[in-house]
N, C-alpha and C positions, 0 to 999 in steps of 0.2 A: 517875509519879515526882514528888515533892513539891519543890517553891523555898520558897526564903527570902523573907523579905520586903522583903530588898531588891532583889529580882531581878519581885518582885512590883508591888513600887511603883515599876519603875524601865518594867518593860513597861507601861505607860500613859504615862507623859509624853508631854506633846506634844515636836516632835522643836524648834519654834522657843523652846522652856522651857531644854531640852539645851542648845541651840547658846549662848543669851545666857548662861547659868549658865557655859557653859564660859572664854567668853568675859571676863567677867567674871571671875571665879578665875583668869584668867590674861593681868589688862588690862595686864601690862607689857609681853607680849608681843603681835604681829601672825603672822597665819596666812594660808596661804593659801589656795588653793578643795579640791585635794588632801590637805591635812593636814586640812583642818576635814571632807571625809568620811571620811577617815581616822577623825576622832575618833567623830563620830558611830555608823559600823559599828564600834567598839569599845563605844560602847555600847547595843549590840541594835538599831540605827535604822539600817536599809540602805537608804541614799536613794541617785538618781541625781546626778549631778553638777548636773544641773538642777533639781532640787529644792532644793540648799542653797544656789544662787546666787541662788533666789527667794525663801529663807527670809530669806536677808544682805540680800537691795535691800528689803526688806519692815522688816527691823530699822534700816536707814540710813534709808528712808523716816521711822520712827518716831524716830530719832535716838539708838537705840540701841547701834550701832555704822556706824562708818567703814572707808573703803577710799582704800587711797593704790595709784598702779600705780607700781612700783620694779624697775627693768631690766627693764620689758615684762611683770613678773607682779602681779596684782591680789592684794594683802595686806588682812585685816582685821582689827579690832582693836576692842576694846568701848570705846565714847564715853560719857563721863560725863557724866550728864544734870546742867546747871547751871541753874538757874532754869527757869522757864517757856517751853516750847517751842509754838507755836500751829504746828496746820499744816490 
């Protein structure tokens, strides 16, 4: 059975391209570990739970996004890179 191509080019992204794109498109709001695999297995990327919580400390490490904990649940949110970040 034949796909399209954007079902074509979308089955190769990497899945930490996904997460920051999403993120980003939608830096007004913050997510939580749940809704961001949520998004992910919406789009063809069926990660564990522990997979997207390495992909986030990996993105915060590079200073790509943030996590605040708010009534005891860890939210994330895409960080605007301002000037030169050395790490």
């Amino acid at each position: 059975m034949p796909i399209n191509s954007r079902d074509f080019d979308k089955s190769d992204r990497d899945p930490s391209t996904l997460l920051i794109g999403f993120l980003t498109y939608n830096y007004r709001n913050a997510y939580n570990l749940d809704e961001l695999v949520e998004m992910m297995t919406s789009m063809g990327k069926n990660l564990a739970k522990e997979e997207v919580e390495r992909l986030l400390a990996s993105l915060e490490y590079g200073g790509r996004a943030e996590s605040k904990i708010i009534d005891g649940v860890a939210y994330y949110r895409y960080s605007k890179v301002t000037g030169l970040r050395l790490i």
